[in-house]
N, C-alpha and C positions, 0 to 999 in steps of 0.2 A: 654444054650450058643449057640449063632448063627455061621453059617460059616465065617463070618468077624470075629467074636471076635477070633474064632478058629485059622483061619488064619493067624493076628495081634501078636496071641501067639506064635503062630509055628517061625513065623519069629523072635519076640523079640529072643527066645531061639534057634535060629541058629547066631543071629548076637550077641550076649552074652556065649554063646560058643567060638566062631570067636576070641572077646574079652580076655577070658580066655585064650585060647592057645595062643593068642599073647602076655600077658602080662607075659608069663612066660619067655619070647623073647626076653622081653621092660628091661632093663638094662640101660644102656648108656645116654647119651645127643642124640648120632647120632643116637641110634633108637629109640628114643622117638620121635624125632622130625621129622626124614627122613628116618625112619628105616634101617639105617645105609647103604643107595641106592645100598640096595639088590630087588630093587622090579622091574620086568622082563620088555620087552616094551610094551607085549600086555597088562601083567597083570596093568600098569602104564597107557596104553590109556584105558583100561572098566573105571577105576577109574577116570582119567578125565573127560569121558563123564559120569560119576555116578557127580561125583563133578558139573559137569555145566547142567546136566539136571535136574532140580528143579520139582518140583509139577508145578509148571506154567507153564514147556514145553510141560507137557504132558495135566494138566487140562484145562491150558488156552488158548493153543496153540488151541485146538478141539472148545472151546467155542468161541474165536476170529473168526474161520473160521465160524462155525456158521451163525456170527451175522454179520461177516464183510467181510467174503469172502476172498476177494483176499488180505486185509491188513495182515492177518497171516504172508502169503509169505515174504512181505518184512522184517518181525523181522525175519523168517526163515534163511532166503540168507542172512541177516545184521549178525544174529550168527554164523554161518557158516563160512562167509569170514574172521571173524576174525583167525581163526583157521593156514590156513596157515601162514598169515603174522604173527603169534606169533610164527609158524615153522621158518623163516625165519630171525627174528632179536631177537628172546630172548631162543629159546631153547637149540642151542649148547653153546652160551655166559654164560647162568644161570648154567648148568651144568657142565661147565669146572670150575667154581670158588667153587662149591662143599662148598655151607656154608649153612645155617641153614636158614635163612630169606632175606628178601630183604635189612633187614637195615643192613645186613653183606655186602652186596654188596658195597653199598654206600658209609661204613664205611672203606674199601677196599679201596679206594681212598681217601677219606675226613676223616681226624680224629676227626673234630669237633661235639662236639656233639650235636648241632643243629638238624644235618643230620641226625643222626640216630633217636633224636626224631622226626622229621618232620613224618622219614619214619613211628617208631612206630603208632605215631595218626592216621596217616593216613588211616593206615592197620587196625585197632582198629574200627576206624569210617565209615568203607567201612564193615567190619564184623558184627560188633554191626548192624547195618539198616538190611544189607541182613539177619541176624539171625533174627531179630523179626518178619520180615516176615513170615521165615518157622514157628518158633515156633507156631506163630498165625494158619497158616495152620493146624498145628499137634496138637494145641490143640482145635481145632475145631472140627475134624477128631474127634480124641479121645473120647470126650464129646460126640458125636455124637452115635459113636458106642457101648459106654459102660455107656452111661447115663450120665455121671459125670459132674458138672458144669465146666467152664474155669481153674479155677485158681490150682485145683487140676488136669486136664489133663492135663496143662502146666508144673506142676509140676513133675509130673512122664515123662512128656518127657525131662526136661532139669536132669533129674534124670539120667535116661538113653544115656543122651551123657555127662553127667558127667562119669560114667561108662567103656563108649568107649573107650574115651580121656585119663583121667586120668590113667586106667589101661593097657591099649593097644597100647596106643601111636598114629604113623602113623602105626603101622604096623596092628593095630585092623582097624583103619578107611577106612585103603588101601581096606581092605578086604571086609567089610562092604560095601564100593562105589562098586566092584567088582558084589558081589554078587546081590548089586538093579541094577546096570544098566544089569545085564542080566534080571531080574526079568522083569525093564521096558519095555525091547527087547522083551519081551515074549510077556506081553501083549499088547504090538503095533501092533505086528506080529498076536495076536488072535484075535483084533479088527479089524484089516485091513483085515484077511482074510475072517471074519464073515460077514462084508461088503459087498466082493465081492461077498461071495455064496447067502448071501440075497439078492444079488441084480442079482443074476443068472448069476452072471459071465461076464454081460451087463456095463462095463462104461460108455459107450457113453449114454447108458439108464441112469448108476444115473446121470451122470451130467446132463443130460436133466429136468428130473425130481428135480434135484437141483434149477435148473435155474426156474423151474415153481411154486417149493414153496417158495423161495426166498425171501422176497420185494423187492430187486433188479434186480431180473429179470436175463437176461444175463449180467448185469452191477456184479455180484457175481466173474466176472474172471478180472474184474477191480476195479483200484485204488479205495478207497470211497473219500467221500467231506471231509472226515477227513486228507485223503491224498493229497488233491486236491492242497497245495501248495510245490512246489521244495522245496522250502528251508527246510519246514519242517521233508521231507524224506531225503532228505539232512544231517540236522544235525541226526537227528536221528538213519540213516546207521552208523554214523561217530562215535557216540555215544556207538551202540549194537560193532561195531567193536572194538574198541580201548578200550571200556570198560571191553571186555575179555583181553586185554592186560596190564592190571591193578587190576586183582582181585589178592588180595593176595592167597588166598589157590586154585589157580589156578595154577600162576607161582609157590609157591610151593613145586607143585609135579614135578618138572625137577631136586629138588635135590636129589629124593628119586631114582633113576635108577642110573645102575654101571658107562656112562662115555653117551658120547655124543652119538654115534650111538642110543643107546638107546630112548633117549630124541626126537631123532629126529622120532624114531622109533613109540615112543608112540601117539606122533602129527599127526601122521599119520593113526594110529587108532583109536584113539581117533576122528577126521573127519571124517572116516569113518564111525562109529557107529551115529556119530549126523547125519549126510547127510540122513543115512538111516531112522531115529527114525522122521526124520524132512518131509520125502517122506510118512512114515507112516502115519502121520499127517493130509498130504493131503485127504489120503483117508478116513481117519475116519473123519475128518471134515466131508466130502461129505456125508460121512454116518448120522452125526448128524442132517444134514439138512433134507434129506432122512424122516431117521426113529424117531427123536426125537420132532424135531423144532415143530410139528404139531401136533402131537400125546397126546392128550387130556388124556393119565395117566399121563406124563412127566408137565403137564402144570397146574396151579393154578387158583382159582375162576377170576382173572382177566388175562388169556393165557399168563401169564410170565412163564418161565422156572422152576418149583420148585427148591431153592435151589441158584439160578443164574446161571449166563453164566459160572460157571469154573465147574459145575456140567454135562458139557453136556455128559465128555466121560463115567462118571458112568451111565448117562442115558439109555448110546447108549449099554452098557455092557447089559444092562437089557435088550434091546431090541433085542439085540442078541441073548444071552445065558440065558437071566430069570436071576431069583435072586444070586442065585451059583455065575455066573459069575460076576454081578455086583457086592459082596463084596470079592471077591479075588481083585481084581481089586481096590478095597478101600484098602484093604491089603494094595496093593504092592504101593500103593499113601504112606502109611502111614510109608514103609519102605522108600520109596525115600526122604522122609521131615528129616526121623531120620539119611539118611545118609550124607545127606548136610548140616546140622546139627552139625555132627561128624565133617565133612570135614574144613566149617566154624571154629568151637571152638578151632582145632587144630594150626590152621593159628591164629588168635588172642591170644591163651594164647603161642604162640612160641613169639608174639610180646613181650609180656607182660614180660613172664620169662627170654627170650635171650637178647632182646633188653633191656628193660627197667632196669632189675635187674641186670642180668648178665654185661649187655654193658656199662651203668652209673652209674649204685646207687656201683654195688662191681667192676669199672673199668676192666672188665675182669677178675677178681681176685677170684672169684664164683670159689668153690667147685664142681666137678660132682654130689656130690651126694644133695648138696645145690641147685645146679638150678633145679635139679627131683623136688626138692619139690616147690622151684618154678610153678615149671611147673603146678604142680598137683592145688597147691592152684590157681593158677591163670583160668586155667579149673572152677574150683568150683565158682571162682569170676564172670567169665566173663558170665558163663552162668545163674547164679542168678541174675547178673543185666539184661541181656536181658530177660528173663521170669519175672520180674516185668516191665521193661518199656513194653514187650507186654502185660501185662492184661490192661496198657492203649492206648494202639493203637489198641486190639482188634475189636476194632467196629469202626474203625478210616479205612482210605484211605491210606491203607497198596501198593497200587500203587507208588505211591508217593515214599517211602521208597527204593523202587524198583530203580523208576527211580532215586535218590538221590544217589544211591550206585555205578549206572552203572555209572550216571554222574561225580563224584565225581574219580571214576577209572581212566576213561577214560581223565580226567584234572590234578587230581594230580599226582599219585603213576608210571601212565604210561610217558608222556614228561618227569619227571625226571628220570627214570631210563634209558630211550632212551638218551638221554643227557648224561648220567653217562658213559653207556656203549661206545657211537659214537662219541661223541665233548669232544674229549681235552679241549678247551676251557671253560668249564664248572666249574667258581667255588663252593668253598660251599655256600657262599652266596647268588647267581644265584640259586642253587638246592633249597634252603629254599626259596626264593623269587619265583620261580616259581610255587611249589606245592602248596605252600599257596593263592599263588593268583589263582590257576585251583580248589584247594577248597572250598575255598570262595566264587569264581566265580560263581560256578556251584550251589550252595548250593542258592545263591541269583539268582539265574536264575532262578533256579524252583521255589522259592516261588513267587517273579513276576510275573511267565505264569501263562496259565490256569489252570494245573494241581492245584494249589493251592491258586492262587489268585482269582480266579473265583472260582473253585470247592470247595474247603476247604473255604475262609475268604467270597466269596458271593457277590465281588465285579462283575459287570457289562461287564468292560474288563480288562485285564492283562495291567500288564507294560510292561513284555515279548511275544512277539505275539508265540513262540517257548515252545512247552512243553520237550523237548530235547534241551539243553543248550548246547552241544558239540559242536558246530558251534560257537561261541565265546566265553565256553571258554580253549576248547583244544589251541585256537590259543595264548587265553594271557597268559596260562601258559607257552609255548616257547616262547611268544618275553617277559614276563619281566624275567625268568632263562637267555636269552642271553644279555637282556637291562643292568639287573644287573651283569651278569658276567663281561661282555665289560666295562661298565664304574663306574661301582662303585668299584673294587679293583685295 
């Protein structure tokens, strides 16, 4: 058994530990769901920035800079920014109403039940996309490290946030996010500093030398031709931003802390820790180009990256610290896929068992100990259909997905809950009218562009010039929520 697989163990049986002590904790609805918002503000910000920094922050983010340089930065400061302004209009409003999902919120004002399905699908179909994503990640991973084909390392991974979830609630998951994003923090912190001492301490040295093995040259601290049009960075900022303001197991976690101070408390940490992991970034990029980009062990019979571009920071891990370090480093990937994962399924089977069950099918009328099991079957559901729809997107353009979930955020789930919370004038009809049309929107916006009109079907050009849809349809989800408020009731 090698140090990865060592390592992969060590962690499965410290976050199954985690699990266990929490499940003896997990009682209730409110702490199944929001761990009855006992969970502190620093310990509620590691766990958001565990929740929002994915395997793509850390692997793709290093691979992006890579190959693209300065384009990184812009996803970097587009995720970022969102942060605040989710401080500022949804963190002390979500936790003073102290409920369980978003479609409590909703339902809060609007009794119809429309609204709270609208909310369920939505959250449902924002989770579903971004879960197959990770899973695909983690069973790649998996496979890799321990031989095993797809379909059986996807299975032991949707095993393992069955486990989480079901047993532990938020209070297993909280914990779990806790512990990977220090984990991440660590290794961002031993890449970046291994960086520096390889590179003697000199930045102005690696950037020079950045810029020399480059193809871009000095053009590496500027926009690329992929950026080269406004509009496109345009919708896209609008997109990465507003998109965090629409992930369900995002907002979330503003129920799980004791009152508002807190919330606002966590927003705060929670920036802080991304700001930093995202400056991290920078430097290990720098480093990948440095020490991997060119380095003929990292590179294939025809000079491609072994592995591709989301491979670079395990590269750069080797080329630092030797093998040791490179598969701790796969570890701690393998733990951040399984804690977003957790994070995810909790937020979907809350749709599933509070809204769906609980809210329509028993009118509120559900048992405590009736919605637990809810809860539980709907865990075991929700993760058995994402781990078969990923064995078929495995070899599919798991981007896409990606973008469909932000986009898809940042059009439906967000304009209606901003509407809910700020405009009076907002009916239920308008709320169903507009999320459905920011879904819909967004969802035929990306098939149109390039991302998959070009890339995926192999047409020549897009109907949509825009691989980022948030520039039209953030907008028509608010004007048809106010067209139909205003004149259709």
């Amino acid at each position: 058994m090698n140090l990865a697989q060592l390592a992969v163990l060590a962690l499965l049986v410290l976050s199954l530990s985690l699990t266990l002590w929490a499940a003896r904790r997990t009682r209730t609805r409110a702490e199944f769901y929001t761990a009855a918002g006992r969970i502190g503000a620093w310990q509620n910000g590691l766990a958001l920035a565990g929740d929002y920094l994915s395997a793509a922050a850390f692997l793709g983010a290093a691979g992006l800079f890579m190959s693209q340089g300065y384009d990184s930065l812009i996803y970097a400061v587009g995720t970022l920014a969102g942060w605040p302004l989710l401080l500022l209009l949804f963190a002390e409003k979500l936790r003073e109403r102290g409920h369980f999902t978003l479609g409590d919120i909703l339902a809060e004002r609007f009794a119809e039940p429309s609204v709270r399905v609208l909310s369920s699908v939505s959250s449902l179909l924002i989770v579903l996309f971004y879960l197959i994503v990770q899973l695909v990640g983690a069973g790649k991973l998996i496979g890799l490290l321990f031989g095993l084909s797809y379909l059986p390392a996807v299975l032991i991974v949707g095993l393992l946030a069955v486990l989480y979830v079901a047993l532990g609630g938020m209070l297993a998951t909280t914990w779990v996010q806790i512990v990977k994003a220090c984990l991440m923090l660590a290794c961002g912190l031993a890449l970046a500093a291994g960086v520096w001492m390889k590179g003697g301490g000199d930045l102005a040295g690696l950037m020079a030398r950045a810029e020399t093995l480059h193809p871009a040259g000095s053009g590496v601290w500027l926009p690329s031709k992929a950026m080269a049009n406004p509009w496109e960075v345009l919708s896209l900022g609008l997109g990465l931003v507003l998109g965090l303001l629409g992930l369900p197991h995002i907002l979330m976690r503003f129920f799980t802390v004791p009152n508002a101070r807190a919330a606002r408390a966590s927003v705060c940490w929670a920036t802080g820790i991304i700001a930093l992991f995202f400056t991290l970034n920078v430097l290990i990029g720098i480093g990948a180009i440095v020490f991997v980009s060119h380095n003929p062990h990292f590179l294939d019979a025809h000079g491609k990256l072994i592995g591709g571009g989301n491979m670079a920071a395990l590269h750069l891990a080797q080329a630092i610290g030797g093998t040791a370090m490179r598969d701790v480093v796969a570890a701690v990937v393998f733990a951040t896929i399984m804690a977003v994962v957790a994070g995810l399924t909790v937020a979907g089977a809350s749709s599933l068992s509070h809204d769906l069950y609980a809210g329509l099918l028993r009118r509120g009328q559900a048992s405590e100990a009736g919605e637990l099991r809810a809860s539980r079957w709907s865990v075991i559901a929700l993760v058995l259909l994402a781990v078969l729809l990923s064995t078929w997107f495995q070899n599919q353009n798991i981007a896409v997905l990606m973008g469909l979930a932000f986009g898809m955020a940042a059009s439906g789930p967000f304009p209606v809950l901003l509407l809910t919370l700020f405009w009076p004038g907002l009916t239920a009809r308008g709320a169903v009218a507009g999320g459905l049309a920011g879904l819909f929107g967004a969802t035929a916006l990306i098939v149109a562009g390039p991302a998959v009109w070009v890339a995926v079907l192999g047409f020549s050009h897009p109907l949509f010039p825009l691989a980022s849809p948030a520039l039209c349809s953030v907008p028509l989800a608010f004007v048809t929520a106010w067209a139909v408020s205003r004149f259709a009731d």
